[in-house]
C-alpha positions in Angstrom: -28.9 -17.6 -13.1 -26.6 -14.7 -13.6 -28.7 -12.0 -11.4 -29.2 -15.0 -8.6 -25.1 -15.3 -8.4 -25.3 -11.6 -8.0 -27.6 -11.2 -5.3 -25.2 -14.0 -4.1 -22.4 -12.3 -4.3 -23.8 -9.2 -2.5 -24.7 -11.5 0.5 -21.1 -12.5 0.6 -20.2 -9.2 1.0 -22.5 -8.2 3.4 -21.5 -11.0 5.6 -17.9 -10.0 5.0 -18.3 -6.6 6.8 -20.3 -7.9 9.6 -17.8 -9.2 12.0 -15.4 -6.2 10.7 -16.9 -3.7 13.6 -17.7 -6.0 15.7 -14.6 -6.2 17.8 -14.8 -2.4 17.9 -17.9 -2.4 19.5 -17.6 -5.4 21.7 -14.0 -4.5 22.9 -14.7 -2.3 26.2 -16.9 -5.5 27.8 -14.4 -7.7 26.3 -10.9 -6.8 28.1 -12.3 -6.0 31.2 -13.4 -10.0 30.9 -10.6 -11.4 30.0 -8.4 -8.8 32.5 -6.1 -7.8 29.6 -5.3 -4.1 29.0 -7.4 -2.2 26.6 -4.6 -2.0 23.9 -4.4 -5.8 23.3 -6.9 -5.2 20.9 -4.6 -4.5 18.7 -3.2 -8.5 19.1 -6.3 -9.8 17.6 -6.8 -7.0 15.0 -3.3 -7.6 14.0 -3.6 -11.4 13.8 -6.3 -10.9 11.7 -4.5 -8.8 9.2 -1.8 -11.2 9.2 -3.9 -14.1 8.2 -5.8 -11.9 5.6 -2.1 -10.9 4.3 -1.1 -14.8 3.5 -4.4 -16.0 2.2 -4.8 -12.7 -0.4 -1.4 -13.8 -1.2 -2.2 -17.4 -1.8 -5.6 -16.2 -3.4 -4.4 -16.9 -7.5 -2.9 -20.0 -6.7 -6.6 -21.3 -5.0 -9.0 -19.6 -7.3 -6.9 -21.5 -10.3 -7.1 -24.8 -8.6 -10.4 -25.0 -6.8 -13.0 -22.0 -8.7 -13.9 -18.8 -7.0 -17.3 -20.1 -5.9 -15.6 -23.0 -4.0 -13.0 -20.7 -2.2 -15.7 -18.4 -1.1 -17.7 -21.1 0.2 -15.0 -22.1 1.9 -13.4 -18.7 3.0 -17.3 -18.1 4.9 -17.3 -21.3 6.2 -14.0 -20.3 7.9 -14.8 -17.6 9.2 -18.6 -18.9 10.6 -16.1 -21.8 12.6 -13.6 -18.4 13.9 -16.8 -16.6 14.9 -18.1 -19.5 17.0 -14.9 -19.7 18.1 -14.8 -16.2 19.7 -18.6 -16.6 20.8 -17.3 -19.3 23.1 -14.0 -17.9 23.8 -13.2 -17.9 27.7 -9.6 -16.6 27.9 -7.5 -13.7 25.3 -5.4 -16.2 24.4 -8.4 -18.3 22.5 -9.6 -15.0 21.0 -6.2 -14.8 19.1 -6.3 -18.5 17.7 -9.5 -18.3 16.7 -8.2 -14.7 15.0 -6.2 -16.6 12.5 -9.0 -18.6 10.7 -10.9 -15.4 10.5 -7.6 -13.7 9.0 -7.1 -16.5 6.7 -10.9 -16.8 5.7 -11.5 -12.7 5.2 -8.5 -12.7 2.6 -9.5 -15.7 0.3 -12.8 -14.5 -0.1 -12.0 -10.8 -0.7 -9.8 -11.9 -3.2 -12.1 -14.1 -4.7 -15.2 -11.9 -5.2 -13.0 -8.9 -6.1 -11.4 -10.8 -9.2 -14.7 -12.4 -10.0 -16.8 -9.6 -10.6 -14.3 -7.1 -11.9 -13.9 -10.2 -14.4 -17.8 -11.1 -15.5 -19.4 -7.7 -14.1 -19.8 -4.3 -15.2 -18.1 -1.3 -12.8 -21.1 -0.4 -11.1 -22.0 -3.9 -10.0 -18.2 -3.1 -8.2 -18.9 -0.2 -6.3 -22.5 -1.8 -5.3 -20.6 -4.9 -4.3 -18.1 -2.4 -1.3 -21.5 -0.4 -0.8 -22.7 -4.1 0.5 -19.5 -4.8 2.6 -20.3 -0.9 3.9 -23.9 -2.2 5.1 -22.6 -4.9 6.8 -20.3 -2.9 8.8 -23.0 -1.1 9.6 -25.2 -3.8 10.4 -22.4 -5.6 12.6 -22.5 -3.5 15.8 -26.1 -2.8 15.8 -26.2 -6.9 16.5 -23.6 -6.8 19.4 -25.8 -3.8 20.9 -29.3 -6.0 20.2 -27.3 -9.0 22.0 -26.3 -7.2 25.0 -29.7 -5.5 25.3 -31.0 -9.0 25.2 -28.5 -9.9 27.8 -26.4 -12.6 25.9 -23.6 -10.3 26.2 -21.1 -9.5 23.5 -20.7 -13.2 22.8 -24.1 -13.7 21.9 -23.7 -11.1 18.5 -20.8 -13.1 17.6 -22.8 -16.4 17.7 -26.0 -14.6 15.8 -23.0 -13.4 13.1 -22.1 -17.1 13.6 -25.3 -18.2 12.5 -26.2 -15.7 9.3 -22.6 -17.1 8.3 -23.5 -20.7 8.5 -26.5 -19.6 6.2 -24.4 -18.4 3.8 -22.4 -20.5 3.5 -24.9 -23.4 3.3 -26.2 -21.1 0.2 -22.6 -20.6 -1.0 -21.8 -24.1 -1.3 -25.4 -25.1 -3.2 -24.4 -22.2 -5.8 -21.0 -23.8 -6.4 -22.8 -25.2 -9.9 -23.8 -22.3 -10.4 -20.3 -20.3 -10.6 -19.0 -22.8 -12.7 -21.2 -22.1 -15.5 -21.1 -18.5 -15.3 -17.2 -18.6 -15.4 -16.5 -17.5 -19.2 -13.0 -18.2 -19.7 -11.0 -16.1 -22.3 -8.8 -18.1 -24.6 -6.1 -15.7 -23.8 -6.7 -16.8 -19.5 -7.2 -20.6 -20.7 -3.5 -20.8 -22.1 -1.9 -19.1 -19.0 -4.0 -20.7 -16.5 -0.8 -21.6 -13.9 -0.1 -19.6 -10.9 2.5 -17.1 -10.7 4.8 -15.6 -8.2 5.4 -12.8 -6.4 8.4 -11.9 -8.3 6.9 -12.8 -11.6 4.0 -10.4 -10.4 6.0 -7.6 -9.5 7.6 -8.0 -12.3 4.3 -7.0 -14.6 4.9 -3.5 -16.2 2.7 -1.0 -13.7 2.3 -3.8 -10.8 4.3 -1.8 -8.5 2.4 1.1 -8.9 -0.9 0.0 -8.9 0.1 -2.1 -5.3 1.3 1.9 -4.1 -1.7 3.5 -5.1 -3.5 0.6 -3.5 -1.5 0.7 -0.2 -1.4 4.4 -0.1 -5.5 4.5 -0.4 -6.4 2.0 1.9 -3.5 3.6 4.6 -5.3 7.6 4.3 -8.8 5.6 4.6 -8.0 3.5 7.7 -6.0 6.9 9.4 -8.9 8.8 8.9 -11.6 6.6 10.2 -9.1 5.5 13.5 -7.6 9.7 14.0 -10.7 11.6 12.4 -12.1 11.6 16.2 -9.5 12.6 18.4 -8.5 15.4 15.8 -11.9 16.8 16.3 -11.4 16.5 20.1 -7.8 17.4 20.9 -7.1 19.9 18.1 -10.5 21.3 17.0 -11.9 21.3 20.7 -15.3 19.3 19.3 -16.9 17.5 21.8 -16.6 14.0 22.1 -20.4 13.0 21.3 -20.2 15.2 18.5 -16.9 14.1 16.7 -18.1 10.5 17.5 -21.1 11.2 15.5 -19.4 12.6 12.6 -16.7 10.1 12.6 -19.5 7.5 12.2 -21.1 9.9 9.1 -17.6 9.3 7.2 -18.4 5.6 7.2 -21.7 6.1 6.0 -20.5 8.7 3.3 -18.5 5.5 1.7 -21.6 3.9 2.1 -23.4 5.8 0.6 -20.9 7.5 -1.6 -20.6 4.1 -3.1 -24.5 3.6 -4.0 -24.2 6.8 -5.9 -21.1 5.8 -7.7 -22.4 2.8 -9.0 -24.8 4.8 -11.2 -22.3 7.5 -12.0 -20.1 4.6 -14.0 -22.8 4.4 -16.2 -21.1 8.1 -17.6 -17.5 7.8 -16.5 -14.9 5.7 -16.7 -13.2 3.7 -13.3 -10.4 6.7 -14.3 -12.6 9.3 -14.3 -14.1 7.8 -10.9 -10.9 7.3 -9.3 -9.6 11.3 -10.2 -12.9 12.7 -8.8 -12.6 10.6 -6.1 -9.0 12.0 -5.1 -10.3 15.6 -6.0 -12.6 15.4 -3.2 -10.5 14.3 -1.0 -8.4 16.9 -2.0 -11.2 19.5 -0.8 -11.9 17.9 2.1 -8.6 18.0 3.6 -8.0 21.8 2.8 -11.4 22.1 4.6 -9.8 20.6 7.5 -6.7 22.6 7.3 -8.4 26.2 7.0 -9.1 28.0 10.3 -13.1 28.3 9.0 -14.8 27.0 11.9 -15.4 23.5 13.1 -18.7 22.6 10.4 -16.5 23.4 8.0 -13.8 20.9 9.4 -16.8 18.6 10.1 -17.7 19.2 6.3 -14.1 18.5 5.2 -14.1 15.0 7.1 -17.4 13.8 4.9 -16.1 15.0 2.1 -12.9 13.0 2.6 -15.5 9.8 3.1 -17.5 10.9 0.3 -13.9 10.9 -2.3 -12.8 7.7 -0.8 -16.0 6.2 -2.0 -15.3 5.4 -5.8 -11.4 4.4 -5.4 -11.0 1.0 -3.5 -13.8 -0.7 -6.0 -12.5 1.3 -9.5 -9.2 0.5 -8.8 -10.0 -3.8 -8.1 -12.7 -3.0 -11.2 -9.9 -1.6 -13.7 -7.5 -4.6 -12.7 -8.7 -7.0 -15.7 -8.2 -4.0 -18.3 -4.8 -2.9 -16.9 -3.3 -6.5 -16.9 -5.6 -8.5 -18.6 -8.2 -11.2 -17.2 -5.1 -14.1 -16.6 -3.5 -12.2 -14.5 -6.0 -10.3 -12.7 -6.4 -12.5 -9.8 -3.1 -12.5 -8.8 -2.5 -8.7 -9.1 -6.0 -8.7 -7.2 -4.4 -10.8 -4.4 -1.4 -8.7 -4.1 -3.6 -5.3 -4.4 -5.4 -7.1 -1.2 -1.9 -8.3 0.8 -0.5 -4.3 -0.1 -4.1 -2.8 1.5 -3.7 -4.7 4.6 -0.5 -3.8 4.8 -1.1 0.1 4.9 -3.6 -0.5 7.2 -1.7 -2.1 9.8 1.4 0.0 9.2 0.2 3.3 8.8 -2.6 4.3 11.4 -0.1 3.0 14.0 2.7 5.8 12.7 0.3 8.7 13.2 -0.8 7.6 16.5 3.5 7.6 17.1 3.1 11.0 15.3 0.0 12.4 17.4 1.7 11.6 20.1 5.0 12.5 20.5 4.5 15.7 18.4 0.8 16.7 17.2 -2.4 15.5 16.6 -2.8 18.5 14.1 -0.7 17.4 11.5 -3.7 14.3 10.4 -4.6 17.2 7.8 -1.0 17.1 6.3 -0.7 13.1 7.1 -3.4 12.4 4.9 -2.8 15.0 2.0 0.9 13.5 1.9 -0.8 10.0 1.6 -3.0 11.4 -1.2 -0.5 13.0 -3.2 2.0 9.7 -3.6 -1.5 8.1 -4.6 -2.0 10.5 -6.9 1.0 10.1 -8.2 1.2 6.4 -8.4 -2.2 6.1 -10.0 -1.1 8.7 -12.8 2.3 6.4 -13.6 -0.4 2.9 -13.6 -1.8 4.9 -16.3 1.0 5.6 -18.3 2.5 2.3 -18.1 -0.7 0.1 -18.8 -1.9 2.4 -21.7 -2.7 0.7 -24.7 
């Protein structure tokens, strides 16, 4: 029962980073549709991180009262009814209400799955777990380009994503049993079982700092992945085909960096993967800042990918040992709300940055985001210590 809930699991995430491209991918058929301009993309993606912010929020209070396995099988369900909705959408303004059931629906299951298996699984079942979530994002635009080669347009890869989520969920929902006898309680977790608040949370010794480090990873990922392109182009003088291509490779170095990982924990600690993680980084970004030629920049952008690989799941994984397993959730939540929030916050400030003064400082953008992680992650360690 336990490895069928895993291989459960994994499907949840996979069907989590489906949809996540797909707006990407679908966008430049889709304005021109519903005669909006091409930055209104940025409405819907926002909406979504909105709704993702409030329900990672709500995330400890709904685990406690309703089980992880319900919420997920709830969260999917969601999101299977926002994808319908935007596979029958006929105006912009029904692509952003349909946006906030997918927002709220991403959030509770994120949450959800996170908590749950840094709680029952080892750290390598964590990084396999984002490795998953990195598949489906790969998997996701490859549908919208098999629907519009088929000629259902864009609208017919949401309604396939649609359809694998209604499987799921159907699955989800039969495993509910199933969660419920795999949830091992600690007597510690049993005699706090309530809720708490935000200000009870931030209150937790290290909290802040592990919702900084969080913020401050997910904010250098997110700039890279949106910037990494036009850097190559504008600054380096790359051609667009090419920087394209290698901007898709740093996806797949996560990807795959995260496969690898999973084997490495068997040696090292989430720590130890989480310092590597932000030495490589380190490297990568002085490969983009030295005037050695444009592999080497190329290089330096996989090896950023590549470092970012072990940190989003060893950070979630730790969150149990660092605050202990009754308060995991709701640090897990918050951890969640805080990465959303870099995300929408920070990519935005660069583009300000790129383009009122130079797209050549992403080099120093990032290594500035790296350093206050650094340096946040090194205080969670002093102040969770045993």
């Amino acid at each position: 029962m336990v490895h069928l809930l895993l291989v459960i699991i994994y499907l949840a995430f996979i069907s989590l980073g489906l949809p996540d491209p797909m707006l990407g991918a679908a966008w430049p058929l889709m304005y021109g549709e519903f005669s909006v301009p091409v930055s209104y993309a940025g409405i819907v993606s926002m909406t979504i991180a909105v709704g993702t912010i409030i329900s990672s929020l709500m995330s400890d209070r709904l685990t406690k009262k309703l089980g992880a396995g319900l919420v997920t099988a709830i969260s999917v369900a969601m999101t299977a009814a926002a994808l319908f909705g935007f596979s029958v959408s006929t105006s912009f303004w029904m692509l952003c209400l349909w946006a906030i059931p997918y927002g709220l629906g991403a959030g509770s299951v994120d949450a959800a799955l996170n908590n749950y298996v840094a709680l029952h699984y080892a750290s390598r079942h964590m990084s396999w777990l984002h490795c998953m979530w990195g598949v489906g994002t790969i998997i996701g635009p490859y549908v919208v380009g098999y629907a519009l080669t088929g000629g259902k347009g864009w609208s017919g890869g949401y309604f396939y994503v649609f359809l694998m989520q209604v499987v799921l969920s159907v699955i989800l929902f039969l495993s509910v049993p199933i969660w419920k006898k795999n949830t091992a309680q600690t007597e510690e977790a049993k005699k706090n079982d309530r809720a708490l608040s935000l200000r009870e949370i931030f209150a937790i010794s290290g909290a802040k700092e592990v919702f900084a480090t969080f913020f401050c990873y997910c904010a250098l990922e997110q700039t890279a992945m949106l910037w990494a392109s036009s850097y190559m182009v504008l600054h380096r003088g790359i051609s667009p085909q090419t920087a394209a291509g290698y901007a898709s490779v740093f996806f797949i170095g996560i990807t795959l960096g995260r496969a690898i990982n999973g084997f490495m924990t068997y040696k090292f600690s989430d720590t130890q993967m989480i310092r590597t993680g932000q030495a490589i980084i380190l490297v990568g970004i002085a490969a983009m800042l030295l005037p050695l030629g444009n592999i080497v920049t190329l290089a330096g952008l996989v090896l950023i990918g590549l470092g970012c690989a072990p940190i989003y799941p060893c950070i979630i994984h730790s969150t149990p040992e660092h605050f202990g397993a009754e308060r995991s959730q709701a640090i897990i939540g918050v951890q969640m709300a805080s990465a959303y929030v870099g995300i929408c916050l920070m990519p935005p400030l660069f583009g300000l940055i790129a383009n009122h003064i130079t797209v050549a400082l992403l080099p120093i953008y990032l290594l500035v985001l790296l350093v206050l992680m650094w340096l946040m992650h090194e205080r969670l360690q002093k102040k969770t210590a045993a």
